[in-house]
N, C-alpha and C positions, 0 to 999 in steps of 0.2 A: 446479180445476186447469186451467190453462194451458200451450199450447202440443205439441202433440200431433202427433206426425211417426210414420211406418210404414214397414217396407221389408221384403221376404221372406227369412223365413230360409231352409234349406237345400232343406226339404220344401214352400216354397211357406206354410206359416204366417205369420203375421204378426210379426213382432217389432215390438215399440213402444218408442219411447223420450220419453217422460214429460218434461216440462222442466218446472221449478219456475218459480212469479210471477215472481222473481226474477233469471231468467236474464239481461236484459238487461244488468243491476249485476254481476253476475258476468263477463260480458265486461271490461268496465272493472278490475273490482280482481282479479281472479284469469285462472289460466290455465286452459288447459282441459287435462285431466290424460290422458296419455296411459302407457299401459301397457307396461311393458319387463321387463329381468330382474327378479327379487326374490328375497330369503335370506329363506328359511325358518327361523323361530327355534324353531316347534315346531308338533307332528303327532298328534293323537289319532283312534284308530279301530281297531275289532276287537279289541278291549283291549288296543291298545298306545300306551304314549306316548313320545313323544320330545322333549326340551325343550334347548336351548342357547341364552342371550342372542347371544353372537358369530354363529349360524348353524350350520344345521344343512348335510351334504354328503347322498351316499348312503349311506352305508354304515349299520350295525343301530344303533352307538352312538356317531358320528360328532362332533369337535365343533370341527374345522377350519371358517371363516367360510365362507360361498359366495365365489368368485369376482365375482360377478355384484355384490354389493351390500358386500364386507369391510369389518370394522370395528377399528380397531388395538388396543381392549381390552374390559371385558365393560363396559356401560354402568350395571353396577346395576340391583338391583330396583325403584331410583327413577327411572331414568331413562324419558323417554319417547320412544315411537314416533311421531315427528313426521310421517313418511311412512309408511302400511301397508295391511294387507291382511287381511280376517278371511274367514273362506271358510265355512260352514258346509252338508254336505252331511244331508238332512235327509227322514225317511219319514213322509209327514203321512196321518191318515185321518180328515177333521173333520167335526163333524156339524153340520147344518145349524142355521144361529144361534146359533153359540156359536163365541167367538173360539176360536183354537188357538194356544198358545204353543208356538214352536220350539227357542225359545232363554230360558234365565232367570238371568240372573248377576248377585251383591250383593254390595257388603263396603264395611264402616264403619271400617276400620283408618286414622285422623286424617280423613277426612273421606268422605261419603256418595259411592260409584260404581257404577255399576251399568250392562246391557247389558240390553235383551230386544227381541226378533224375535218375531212375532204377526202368524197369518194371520187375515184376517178374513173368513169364508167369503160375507156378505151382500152387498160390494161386489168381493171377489174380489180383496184387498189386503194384501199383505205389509210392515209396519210395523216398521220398526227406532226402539229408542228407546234414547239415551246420556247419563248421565248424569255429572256429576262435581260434588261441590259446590251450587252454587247453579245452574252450569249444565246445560241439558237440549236436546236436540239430537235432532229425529225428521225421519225420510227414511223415504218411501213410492211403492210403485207398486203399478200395477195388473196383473197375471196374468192368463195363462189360468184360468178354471174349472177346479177338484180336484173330479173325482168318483170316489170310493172312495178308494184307498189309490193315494199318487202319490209321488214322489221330487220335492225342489228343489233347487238350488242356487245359496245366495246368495252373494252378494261383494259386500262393504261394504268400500271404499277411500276412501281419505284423504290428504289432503295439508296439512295445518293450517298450515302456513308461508304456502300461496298461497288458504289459505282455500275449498279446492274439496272437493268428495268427489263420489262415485257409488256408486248402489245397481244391482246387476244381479240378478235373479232367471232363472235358467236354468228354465224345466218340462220337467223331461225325460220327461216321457211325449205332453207335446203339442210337443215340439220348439220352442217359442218363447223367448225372450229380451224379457225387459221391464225396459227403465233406466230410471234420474232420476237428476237430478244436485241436489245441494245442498249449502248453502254453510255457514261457518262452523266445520267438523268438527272437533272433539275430540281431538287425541292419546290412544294408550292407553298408561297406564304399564305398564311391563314386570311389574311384580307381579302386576298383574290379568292381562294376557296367559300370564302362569305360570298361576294360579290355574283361569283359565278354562279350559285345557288339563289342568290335574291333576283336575279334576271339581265343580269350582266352579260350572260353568258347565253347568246341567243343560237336559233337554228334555223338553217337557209333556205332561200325561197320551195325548191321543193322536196322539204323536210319537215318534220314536225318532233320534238325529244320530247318523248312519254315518260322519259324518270331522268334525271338526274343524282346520282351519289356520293359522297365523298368521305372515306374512311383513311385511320390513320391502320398500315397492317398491308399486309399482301392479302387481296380477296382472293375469294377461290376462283376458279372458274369450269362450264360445262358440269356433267355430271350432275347435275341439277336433284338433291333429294326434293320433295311432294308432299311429306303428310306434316301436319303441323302439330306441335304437344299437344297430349290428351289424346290422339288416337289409337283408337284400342287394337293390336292383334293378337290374333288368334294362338295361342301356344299349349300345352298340352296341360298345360294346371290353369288354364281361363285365358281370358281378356288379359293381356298385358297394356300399358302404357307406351307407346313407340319410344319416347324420351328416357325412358326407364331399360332399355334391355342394352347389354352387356356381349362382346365377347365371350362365347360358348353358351349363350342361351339357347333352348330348344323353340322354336316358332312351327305353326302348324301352316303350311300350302293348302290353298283349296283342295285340291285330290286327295288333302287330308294325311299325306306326308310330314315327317318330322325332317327340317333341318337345322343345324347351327348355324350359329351367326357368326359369322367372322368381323364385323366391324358395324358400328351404327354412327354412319356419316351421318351430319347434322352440322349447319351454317344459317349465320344471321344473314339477311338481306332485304333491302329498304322492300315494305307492303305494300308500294305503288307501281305502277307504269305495269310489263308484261310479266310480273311475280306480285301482284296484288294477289291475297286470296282469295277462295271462294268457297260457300259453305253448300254442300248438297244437304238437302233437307229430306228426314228420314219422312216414311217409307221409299222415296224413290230411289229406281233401282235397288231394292232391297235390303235396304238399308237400315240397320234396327235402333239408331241415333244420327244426328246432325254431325257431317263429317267437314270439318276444313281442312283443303289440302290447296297446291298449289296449281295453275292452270295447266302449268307443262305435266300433271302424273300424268300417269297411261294408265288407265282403266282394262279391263279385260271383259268382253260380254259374251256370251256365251246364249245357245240354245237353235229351235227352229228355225228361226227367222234371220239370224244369221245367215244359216246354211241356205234358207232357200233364198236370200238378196244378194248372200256374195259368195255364196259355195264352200267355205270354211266353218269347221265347227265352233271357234273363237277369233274375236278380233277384239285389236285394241281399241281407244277412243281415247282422247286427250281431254280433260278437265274442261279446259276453256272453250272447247265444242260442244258443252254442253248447255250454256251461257245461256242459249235463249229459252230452255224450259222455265218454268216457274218455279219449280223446286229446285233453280242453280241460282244461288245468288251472289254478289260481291260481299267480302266478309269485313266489314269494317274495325276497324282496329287501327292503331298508333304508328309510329313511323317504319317500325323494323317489325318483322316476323322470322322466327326460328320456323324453320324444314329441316325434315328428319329422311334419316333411308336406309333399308335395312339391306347388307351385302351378307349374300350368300356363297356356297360353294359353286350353284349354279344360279341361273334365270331363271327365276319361277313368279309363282302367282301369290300372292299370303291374300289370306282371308282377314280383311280390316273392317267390323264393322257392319259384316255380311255383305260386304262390296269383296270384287275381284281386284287388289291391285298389284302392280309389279315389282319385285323387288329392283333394288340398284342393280343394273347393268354395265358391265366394263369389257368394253372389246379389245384387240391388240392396241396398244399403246407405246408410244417412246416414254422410256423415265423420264425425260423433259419437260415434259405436259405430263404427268402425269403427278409430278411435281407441284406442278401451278391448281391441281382440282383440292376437293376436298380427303383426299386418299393421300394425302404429300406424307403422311406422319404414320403413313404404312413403308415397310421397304418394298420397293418395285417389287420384286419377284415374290413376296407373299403374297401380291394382289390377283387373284383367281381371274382368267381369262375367258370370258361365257362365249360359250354356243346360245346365239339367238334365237328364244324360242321361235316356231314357225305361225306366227301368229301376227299376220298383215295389220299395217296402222290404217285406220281408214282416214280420210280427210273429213274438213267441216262437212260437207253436204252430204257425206255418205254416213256420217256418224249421225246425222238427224235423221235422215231418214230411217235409222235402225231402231234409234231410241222410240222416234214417235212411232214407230211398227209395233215393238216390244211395249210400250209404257202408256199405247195409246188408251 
C-alpha cells in the first residue's frame, strides 16, 4: 500500500486516508468524488424496514422522492444505482486470528452477485468485497485496533460513471476516520439493494448490523452535526431556529459572546442504529424546552461538582451517555432525520435551549476527506482550523456519575 497521508480528528486521533497504487491514473480518467445531498431509497434497523425505489422522505411510511436527488418515475428492480451510498453501522467483538464478517450478501437470480465487509483483526483491516458476474471489485483500509466489543461505521460510495469510489470506516470508540479510494466501482442493481435491506444481507457470527442504508448520492461522512430542526439558539435579537441561520448571522456563545456563522452544515441520515435521536426533556439540565438532538453532540457541563470529581471547571458529555436518565429518551420519528451544526470561526459553546452545546469542530485536514464530510461545498482553505477547546470528554461512567451528582 501506497501513499499514506494523516490529519487529526476531533479528539486529536489520527485519521488516515489510505490511497490506492493507483491514484495517479485516477487523477487522469476520474473525478474526485465529493459528497452532497442523497435520497435514501431504504433504512433497516431495530426491526424496522423501510424501502422506496423513488426515495424515501421522513415520515413512518413515506414514498414522495427526496428533494435532494428526485426521480420522475421508479427505475425498476432492474435498474441500476449508477451513483450511491451503502452505509452499514455495525457491533463487532472478534477474536484474535480469525477474520470477522460484518457483512454477507448472495444471489444467483440470471447471474452470480454478491457483497461481503470482513474485518481482519491481524492486520487491523476492514475489506469490502463486490461482485457481479465475472466481475469482482475489493477496497480496503486500515483502522484503529478493536479490542473487545466496539461499534464501526462504514460508507462504501460509488460513482461508476466517473469510475471512482471511497471506502470510509468511522471507529467510534477510538474517534478516528480511515479512507481509500478506488477505482472501477460496480453499480448495485436495485433488486439486490431491496434484497439486502429485507434480510438478504446478513451479519457474522460475532457481529450484530445496528442500521443498514442505502442512498442514491455520495453520503457525507465524520463531522457528524447533533441538533435536529426546531432547535432554538441563542443570538443577539432571540431564539433563532438552528435550520434557519445563514452565513453571517450573529449567534450568542454561553460566555455571552457574539460570533458569525461561517456555514450551517446540515445532512439527512437514516433515524436508526447509533444516529437514532433522542429528546432530553426540559427542565433537565436546564433546559427551558424538549431538545432532540443526536447521541454523538457534546454537551458542555459546567460548575462545582465538576471541579471537585474531575478538577476541570467544564467538561464534555455525549448525548447517548445520558440514555439511562429519565429525562433522556429515544426520539421516535420516521426513517430519516435532518442534523444541523453551526461552524464558527472558532470552537466554542452556543447556548441551545439553555443547554451548553458545541459548535462544529474541524481540525487539520487533507482536502481529500475533507471532500467526502459535510463541508465538500466549502473551498478547502476557507474552512477555519480550530484550536480545541481545553475541555476533556468524559466517558459513559464518568458522565453519570457527574449528571447524577449535579441533577441528583
Amino acid at each position: 500500500m501506497t501513499g499514506h497521508r494523516q490529519a487529526e480528528d476531533r479528539r486529536g486521533a489520527k485519521t488516515a486516508l489510505h490511497s490506492d497504487p493507483s491514484a495517479a491514473r485516477l487523477v487522469a480518467k476520474s473525478r474526485t468524488l465529493l459528497a452532497g445531498p442523497v435520497s435514501w431509497i431504504g433504512v433497516r434497523g431495530a426491526g424496522k424496514l423501510w424501502f422506496n425505489r423513488c426515495g424515501l422522505i421522513g415520515g413512518s411510511r413515506d414514498v414522495a422522492p427526496s428533494a435532494a436527488c428526485p426521480t420522475s418515475s421508479d427505475p425498476g428492480p432492474q435498474g441500476l444505482i449508477a451513483t450511491g451510498t451503502i452505509v452499514i453501522e455495525a457491533r463487532l467483538e472478534p477474536w484474535p486470528g480469525q477474520p470477522a464478517p460484518v457483512l454477507r450478501y448472495g444471489a444467483r437470480e440470471g447471474w452470480l452477485r454478491g457483497m461481503m465487509i470482513t474485518y481482519h483483526p491481524d492486520d487491523h483491516r476492514v475489506v469490502v468485497d463486490m461482485v457481479q458476474g465475472d466481475e469482482l471489485r475489493r477496497a480496503s483500509v486500515h483502522v484503529a485496533p478493536i479490542i473487545g466489543e466496539c461499534d464501526l461505521r462504514i460508507t462504501y460510495s460509488w460513482d461508476a460513471p466517473c469510475r471512482s469510489g471511497v471506502l470510509s470506516v468511522e471507529h467510534l470508540e477510538a474517534e478516528t476516520l480511515h479512507q481509500t479510494r478506488f477505482r472501477d466501482p460496480l453499480p448495485l442493481p436495485y433488486s439486490d439493494a431491496e434484497r439486502m435491506l429485507r434480510g438478504q444481507a446478513v451479519a457474522g457470527e460475532r457481529g450484530k448490523i445496528l442500521m443498514l442504508g442505502i442512498a442514491r448520492g455520495i453520503a457525507p461522512v465524520a463531522l457528524a452535526p447533533g441538533l435536529a430542526s426546531g432547535s432554538l439558539i441563542d443570538t443577539p435579537m432571540g431564539p433563532r431556529a438552528v435550520e434557519t441561520l445563514t452565513a453571517g448571522d450573529l449567534v450568542l456563545s454561553t460566555s455571552g459572546e457574539v460570533h458569525r456563522v461561517r456555514h450551517l452544515a446540515s445532512r439527512q441520515v437514516p433515524a436508526v442504529g447509533l444516529m437514532r435521536p433522542m429528546t432530553l426533556r426540559a427542565p433537565f439540565m436546564g433546559l427551558s424546552r424538549d431538545l432532540v438532538l443526536s447521541p454523538e453532540q457534546r454537551l458542555v457541563l459546567t460548575g462545582s461538582d465538576a471541579e471537585y470529581l474531575y478538577g476541570e471547571d467544564a467538561v464534555m458529555v455525549k448525548a447517548r451517555h445520558l440514555h439511562h436518565f429519565r429525562a433522556a429518551n429515544q426520539h421516535e420519528t420516521g426513517p430519516l432525520i435532518r442534523y444541523h451544526a453551526v461552524l464558527l470561526d472558532s470552537h466554542e459553546c452556543l447556548s441551545v435551549q439553555g443547554l451548553c452545546a458545541e459548535s462544529l469542530f474541524v481540525g487539520p485536514m487533507v482536502p481529500d476527506i475533507l471532500r467526502t464530510t459535510v463541508l465538500s461545498g466549502l473551498p478547502p482553505l476557507s474552512v477555519p482550523i480550530h484550536k480545541l477547546m481545553p475541555t476533556p470528554t468524559l466517558s459513559q461512567f464518568e458522565a453519570r456519575n457527574l449528571v447524577s451528582a449535579i441533577y441528583a
